[in-house]
C-alpha positions in Angstrom: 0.0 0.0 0.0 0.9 3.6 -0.7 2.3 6.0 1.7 -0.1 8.4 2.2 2.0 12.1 2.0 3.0 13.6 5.2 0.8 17.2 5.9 0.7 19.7 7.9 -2.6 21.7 8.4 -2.8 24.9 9.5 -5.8 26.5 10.9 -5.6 30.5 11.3 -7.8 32.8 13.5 -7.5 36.3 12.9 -10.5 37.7 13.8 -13.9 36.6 15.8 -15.4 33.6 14.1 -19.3 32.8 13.5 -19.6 28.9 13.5 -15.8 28.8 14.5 -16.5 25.0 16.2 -18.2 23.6 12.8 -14.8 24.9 11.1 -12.4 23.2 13.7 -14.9 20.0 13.6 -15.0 20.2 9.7 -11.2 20.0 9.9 -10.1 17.8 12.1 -12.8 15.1 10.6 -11.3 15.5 7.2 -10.8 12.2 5.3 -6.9 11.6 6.0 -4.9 8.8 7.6 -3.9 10.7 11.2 -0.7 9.1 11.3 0.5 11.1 8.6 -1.7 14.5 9.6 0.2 17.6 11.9 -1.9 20.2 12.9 -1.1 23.6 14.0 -3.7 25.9 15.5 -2.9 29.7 15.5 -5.4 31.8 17.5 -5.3 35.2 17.8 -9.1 35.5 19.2 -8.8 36.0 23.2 -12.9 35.9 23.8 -12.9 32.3 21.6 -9.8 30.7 23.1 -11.5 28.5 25.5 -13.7 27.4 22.7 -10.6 26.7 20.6 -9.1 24.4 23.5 -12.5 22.7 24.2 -12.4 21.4 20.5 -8.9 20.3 20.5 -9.3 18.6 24.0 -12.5 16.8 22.2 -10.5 15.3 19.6 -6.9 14.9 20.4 -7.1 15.2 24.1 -9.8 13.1 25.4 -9.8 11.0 22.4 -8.1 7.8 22.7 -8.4 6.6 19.3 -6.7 9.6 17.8 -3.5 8.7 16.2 -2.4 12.3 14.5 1.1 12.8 13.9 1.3 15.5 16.0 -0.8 18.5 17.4 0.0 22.3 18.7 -2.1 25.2 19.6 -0.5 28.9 19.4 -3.0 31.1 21.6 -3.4 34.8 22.0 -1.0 35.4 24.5 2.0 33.7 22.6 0.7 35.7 19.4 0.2 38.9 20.7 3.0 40.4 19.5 3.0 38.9 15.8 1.8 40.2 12.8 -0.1 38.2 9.9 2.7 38.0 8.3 5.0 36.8 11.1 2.4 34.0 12.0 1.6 32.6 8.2 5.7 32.1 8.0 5.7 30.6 10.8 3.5 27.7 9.8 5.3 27.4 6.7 8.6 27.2 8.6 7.0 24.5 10.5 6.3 22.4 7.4 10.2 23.0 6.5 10.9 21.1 9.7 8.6 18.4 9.6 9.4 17.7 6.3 6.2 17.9 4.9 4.8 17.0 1.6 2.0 19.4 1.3 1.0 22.5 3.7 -2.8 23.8 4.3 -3.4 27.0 5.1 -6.7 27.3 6.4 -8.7 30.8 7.4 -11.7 30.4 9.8 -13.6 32.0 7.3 -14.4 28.7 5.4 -16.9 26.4 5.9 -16.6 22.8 4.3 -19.5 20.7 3.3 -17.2 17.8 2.5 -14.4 15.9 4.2 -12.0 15.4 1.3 -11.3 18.6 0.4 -7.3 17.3 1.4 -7.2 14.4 -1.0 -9.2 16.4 -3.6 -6.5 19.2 -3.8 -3.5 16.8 -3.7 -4.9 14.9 -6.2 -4.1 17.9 -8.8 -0.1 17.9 -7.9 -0.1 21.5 -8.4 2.6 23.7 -6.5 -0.4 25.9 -5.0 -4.5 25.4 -4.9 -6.9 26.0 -3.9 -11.0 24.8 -4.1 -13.1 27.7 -5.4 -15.3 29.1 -2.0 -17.7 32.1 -2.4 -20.2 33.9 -0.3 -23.6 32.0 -0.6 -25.4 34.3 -3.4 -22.7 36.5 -4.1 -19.9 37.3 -5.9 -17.2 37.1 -3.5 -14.7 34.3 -4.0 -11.5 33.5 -2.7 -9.7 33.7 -5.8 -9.2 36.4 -8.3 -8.8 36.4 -12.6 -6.7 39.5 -12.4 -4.8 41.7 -10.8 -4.3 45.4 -11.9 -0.8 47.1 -11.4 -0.3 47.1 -7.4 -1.1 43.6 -7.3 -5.0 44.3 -6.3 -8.2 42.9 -7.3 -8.9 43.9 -11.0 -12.1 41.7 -12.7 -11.4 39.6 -15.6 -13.8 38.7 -18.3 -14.5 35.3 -17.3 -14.7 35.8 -13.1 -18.3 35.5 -13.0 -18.6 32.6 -15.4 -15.9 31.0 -13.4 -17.2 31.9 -10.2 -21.1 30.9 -11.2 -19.6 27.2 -12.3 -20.5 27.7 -15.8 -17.3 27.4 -16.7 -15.8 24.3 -15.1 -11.9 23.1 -14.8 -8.6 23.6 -13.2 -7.6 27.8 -13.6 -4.2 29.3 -13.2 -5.1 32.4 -11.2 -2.8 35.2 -10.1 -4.5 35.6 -6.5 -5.8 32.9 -4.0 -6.6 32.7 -0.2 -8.5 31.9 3.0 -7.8 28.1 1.4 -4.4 27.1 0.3 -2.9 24.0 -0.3 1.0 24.0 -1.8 3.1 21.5 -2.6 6.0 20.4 -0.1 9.0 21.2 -2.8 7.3 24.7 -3.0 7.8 25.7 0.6 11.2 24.1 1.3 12.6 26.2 -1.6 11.5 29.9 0.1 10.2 30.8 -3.0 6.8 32.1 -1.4 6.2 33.6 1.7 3.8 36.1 2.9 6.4 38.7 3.7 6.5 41.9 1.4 8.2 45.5 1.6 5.4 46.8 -1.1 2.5 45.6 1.4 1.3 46.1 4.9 0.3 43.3 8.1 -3.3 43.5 6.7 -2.5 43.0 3.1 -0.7 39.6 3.6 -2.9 37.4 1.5 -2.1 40.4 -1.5 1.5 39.9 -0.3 2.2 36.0 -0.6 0.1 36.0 -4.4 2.2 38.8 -5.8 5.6 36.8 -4.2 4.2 33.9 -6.0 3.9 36.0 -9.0 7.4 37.2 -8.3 8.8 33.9 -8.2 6.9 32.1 -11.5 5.5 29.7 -9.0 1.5 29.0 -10.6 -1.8 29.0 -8.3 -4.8 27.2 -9.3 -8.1 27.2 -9.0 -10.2 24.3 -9.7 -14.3 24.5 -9.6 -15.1 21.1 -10.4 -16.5 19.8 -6.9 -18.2 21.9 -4.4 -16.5 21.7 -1.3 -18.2 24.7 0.4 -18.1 28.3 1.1 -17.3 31.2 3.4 -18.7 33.0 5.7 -19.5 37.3 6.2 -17.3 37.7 9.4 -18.7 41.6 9.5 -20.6 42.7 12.9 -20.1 39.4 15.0 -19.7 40.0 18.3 -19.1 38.9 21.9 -22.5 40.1 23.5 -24.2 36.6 24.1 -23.1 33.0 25.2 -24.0 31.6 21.9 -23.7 34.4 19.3 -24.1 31.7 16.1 -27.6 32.2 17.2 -28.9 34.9 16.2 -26.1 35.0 12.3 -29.4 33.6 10.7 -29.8 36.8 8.5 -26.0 37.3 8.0 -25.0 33.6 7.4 -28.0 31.7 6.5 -26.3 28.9 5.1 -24.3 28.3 8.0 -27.0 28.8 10.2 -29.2 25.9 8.4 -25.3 23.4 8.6 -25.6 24.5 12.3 -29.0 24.6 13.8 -31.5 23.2 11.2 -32.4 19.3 11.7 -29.9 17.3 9.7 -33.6 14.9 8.5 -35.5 18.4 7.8 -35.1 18.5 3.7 -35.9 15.3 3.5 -39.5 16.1 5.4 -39.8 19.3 3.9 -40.1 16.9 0.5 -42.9 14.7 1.9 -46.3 14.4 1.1 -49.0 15.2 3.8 -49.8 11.0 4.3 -46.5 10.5 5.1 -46.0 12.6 8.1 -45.9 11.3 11.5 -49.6 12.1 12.9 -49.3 10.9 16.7 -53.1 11.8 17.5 -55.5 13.1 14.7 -54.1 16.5 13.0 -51.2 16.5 14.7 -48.0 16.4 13.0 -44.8 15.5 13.5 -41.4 16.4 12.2 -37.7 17.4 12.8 -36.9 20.9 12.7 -34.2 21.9 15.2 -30.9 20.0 15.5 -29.5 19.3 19.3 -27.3 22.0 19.0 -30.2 24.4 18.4 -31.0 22.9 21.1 -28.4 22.5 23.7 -27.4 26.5 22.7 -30.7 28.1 23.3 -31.1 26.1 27.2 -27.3 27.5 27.8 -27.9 30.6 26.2 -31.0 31.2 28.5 -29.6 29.0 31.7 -26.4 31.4 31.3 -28.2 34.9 31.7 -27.1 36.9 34.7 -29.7 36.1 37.5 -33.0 33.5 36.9 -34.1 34.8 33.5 -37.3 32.8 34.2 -38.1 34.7 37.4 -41.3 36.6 37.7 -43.3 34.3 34.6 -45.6 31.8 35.2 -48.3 34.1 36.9 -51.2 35.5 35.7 -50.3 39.5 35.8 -47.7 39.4 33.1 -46.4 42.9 31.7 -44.7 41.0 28.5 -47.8 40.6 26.9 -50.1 43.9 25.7 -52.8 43.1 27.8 -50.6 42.6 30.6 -52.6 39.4 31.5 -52.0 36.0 30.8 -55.0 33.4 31.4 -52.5 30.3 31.2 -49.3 31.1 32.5 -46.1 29.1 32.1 -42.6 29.8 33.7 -41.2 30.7 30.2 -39.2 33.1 28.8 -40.2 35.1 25.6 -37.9 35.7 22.4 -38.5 39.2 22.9 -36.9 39.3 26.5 -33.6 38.1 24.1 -33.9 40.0 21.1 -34.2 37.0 19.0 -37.6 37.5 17.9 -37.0 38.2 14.1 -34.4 35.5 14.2 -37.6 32.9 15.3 -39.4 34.4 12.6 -37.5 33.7 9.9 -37.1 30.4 11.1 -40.5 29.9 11.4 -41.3 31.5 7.5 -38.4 29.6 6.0 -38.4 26.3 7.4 -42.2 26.1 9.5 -44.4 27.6 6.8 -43.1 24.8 3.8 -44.2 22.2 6.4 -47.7 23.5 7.2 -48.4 24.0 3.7 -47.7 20.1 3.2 -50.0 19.0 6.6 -52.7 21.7 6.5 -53.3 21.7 3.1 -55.0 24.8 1.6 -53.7 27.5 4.3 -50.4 29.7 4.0 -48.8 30.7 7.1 -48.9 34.6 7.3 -45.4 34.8 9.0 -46.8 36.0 12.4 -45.9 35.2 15.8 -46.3 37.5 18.6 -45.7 35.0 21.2 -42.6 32.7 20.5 -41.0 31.1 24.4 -39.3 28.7 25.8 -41.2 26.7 28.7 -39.5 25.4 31.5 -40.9 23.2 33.8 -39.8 21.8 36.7 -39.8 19.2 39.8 -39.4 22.2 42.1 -41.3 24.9 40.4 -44.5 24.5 37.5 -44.7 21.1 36.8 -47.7 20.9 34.3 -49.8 23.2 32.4 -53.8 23.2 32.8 -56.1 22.5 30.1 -56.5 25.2 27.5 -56.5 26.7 23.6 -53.6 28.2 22.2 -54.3 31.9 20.8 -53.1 30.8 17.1 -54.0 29.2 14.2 -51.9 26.5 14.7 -48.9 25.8 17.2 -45.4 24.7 17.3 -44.2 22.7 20.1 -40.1 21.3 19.8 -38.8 19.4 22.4 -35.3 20.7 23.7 -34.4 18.1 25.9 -34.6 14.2 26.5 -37.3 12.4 28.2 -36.3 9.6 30.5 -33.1 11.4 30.7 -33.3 14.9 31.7 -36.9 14.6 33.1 -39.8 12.2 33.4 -43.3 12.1 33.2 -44.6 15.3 30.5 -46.4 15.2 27.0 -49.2 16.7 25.5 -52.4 15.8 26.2 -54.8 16.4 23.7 -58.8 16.0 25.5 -61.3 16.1 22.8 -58.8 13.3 20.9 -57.5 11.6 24.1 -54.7 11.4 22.9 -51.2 11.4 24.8 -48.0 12.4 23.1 -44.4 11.6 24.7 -41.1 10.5 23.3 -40.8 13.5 21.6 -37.0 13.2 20.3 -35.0 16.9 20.7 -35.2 19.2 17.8 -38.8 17.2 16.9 -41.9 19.6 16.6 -45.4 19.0 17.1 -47.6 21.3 14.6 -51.2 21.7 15.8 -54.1 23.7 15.5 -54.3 26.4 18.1 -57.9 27.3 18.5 -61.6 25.5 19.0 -60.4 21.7 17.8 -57.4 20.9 19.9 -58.0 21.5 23.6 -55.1 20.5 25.8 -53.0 20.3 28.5 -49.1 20.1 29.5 -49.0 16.6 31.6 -47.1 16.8 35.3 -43.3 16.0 35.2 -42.4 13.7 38.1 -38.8 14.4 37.6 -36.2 16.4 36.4 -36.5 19.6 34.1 -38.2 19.8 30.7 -37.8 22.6 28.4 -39.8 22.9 24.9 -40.3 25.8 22.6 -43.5 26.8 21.6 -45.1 29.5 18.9 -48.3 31.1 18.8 -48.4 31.3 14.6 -50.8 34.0 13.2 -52.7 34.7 16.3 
């Protein structure tokens, strides 16, 4: 058998990541025998580092059946005083002394859909690659057809044919980034580097392309295979536990690889007969994955304080009345700002489903009340008998029966009918008023948390 050749992956964080786990996990479950894999971590982020060493204790530390050839992290503090320059040297350097046949560098702006984006590139033998990325529904790539004279961006007459994929092949290029793969020969013989006296720290991707240039050393672009994309990076900030939350708007795409159920297309495809129907006109289908899931409990549970406090009475001054005939101990999107964030969820991935279950109604995109219920062995442990002020409802479960808590469900009177076993991320889609009459059965044990939307009220 073939000797696999010897790499060296970098991964580079410059700047504060959306989605910057799915990138490390993306990476580090690439399709590539470990025994001949080094990976190098450079992290400039101080607010993400604990994230960064969480991931790499997940698969290298705490995992025994890891066998890669070797491992590093380079955080904040040991980075502070390097430029971009400095630190994408200093992971070629490092393939110098491993002896490496091909180097990755890798910016946390990517996202990959597929795990042999390593093989793929090697495949093509080419002393640098990349895989063309873009910006879902844009025009922004992470390779250029021309530069002008300073060695900036300067449109060619193919770059949007190339960059829509209809033109298809292997491109020599005279710019690519955020994605690199070169050859082993390349880096030992110092003909690239990202150092340059024409350019500044910020400039560095500019800078290693025009030394390329510089040195007749060919990058190519290849388009044939979709490997994935990148992400916008503007405007993400610190301010919540979870921030990937609420980049619905700003990174769709990422936000559906993240948070979307990984069985919801193939539901979204089905016809009305072939839906789950636990009790009669009652539907059932995934729609959150467990991270959603596990984020939005931690997001809430993490709130300065008991973020639940003062809910679950009847005198409520959330609502516009300021009355609530049915209280639950809940907490509102509202009270989080991630009310239009539900929305859309609800009009891009809800609405499709009730159009295929209640046949002959269109969801008007409304939801005034959209909450998380939490109920408890200590505190509200069931929920009286009542109708929901919708047109229909949305109930996911967000937690594990049996596990987290026992005893719960649904209890539907006029159908008695008793729903449990609801799996995490699985929704329940109802009608609200006159027909469905129910109540929120008594946990014996534990906490159980579900997420429930009053749609078009």
């Amino acid at each position: 058998m073939e000797t696999a050749p010897l790499i060296l992956t970098t991964m580079f964080i410059t700047e504060r990541t959306p989605f910057l786990d799915y990138f490390i996990n993306m990476t580090f479950t690439q399709q590539y025998p470990q025994e001949r894999w080094h990976i190098r971590i450079y992290n400039k982020v101080f607010s993400q580092a604990d994230l960064v060493q969480e991931l790499v204790n997940h698969h290298v530390i705490n995992n025994e059946k890891q066998k890669f050839a070797s491992v590093k992290i380079y955080q904040p503090k040991s980075l502070s005083m390097k430029g971009n320059m400095d630190m994408y040297d200093a992971g070629m350097k490092e393939c110098v002394e491993l002896g490496c046949d091909w180097y990755f560098a890798m910016d946390s702006v990517i996202s990959l859909t597929e795990r042999t984006v390593l093989k793929d590139l090697i495949y093509w033998n080419e002393s640098i690659i990349t895989t063309q990325l873009t910006q879902p529904g844009q025009y922004w790539s992470n390779f250029w057809g021309d530069v002008n004279k300073d060695g900036f961006y300067k449109r060619s007459p193919d770059y949007f044919e190339l960059v829509k994929r209809e033109r298809k092949g292997l491109w020599n290029v005279p710019f690519v980034n955020n994605l690199i793969a070169i050859r082993g020969d390349v880096v030992r013989s110092g003909s690239v580097k990202y150092h340059h006296e024409k350019y500044d720290d910020s400039n560095h991707d500019v800078s290693f392309a025009a030394n390329a240039r510089a040195a007749n050393v060919f990058m190519y672009t290849v388009n044939l295979k979709y490997h994935g994309h990148l992400k916008r990076m503007e405007n993400y900030t610190d301010a919540n536990t979870h921030n990937d939350l609420w980049q619905i708007f700003i990174n769709p795409v990422d936000w559906k690889l993240n948070y979307i159920h990984p069985s919801y297309d193939k539901y979204a495809a089905k016809m009305r007969h072939q839906f789950p129907q636990p009790c009669p006109d009652v539907f059932h289908f995934p729609l959150l994955s467990k991270k959603f899931s596990w984020h939005i409990i931690h997001e809430l549970e993490s709130i300065p304080g008991d973020v639940f406090a003062g809910s679950g009475v009847n005198n409520d001054n959330r609502l516009a009345g300021g009355y609530e005939n049915v209280p639950t101990v809940d907490v509102h999107f509202t009270q989080i700002n991630f009310q239009q964030e539900w929305l859309k969820v609800l009009r891009d991935y809800v609405g499709p489903i009730q159009m295929r279950v209640f046949e002959g109604y269109k969801f008007h995109g409304s939801a005034y009340l959209s909450f998380v219920v939490k109920y408890h062995e200590a505190g509200q442990r069931k929920l009286v008998p009542h109708h929901d002020h919708s047109t229909f409802t949305t109930n996911t479960a967000l937690n594990r029966q049996n596990i987290d808590y026992e005893g719960g469900g649904s209890y539907f009177i006029r159908q008695k009918c008793l729903v449990r076993d609801v799996d995490i991320g699985w929704t329940l889609i109802h009608p609200g008023r006159l027909t469905h009459f129910h109540e929120g059965k008594e946990i014996t044990k534990g906490t159980r948390y579900i997420l429930v939307s009053f749609n078009d009220p």
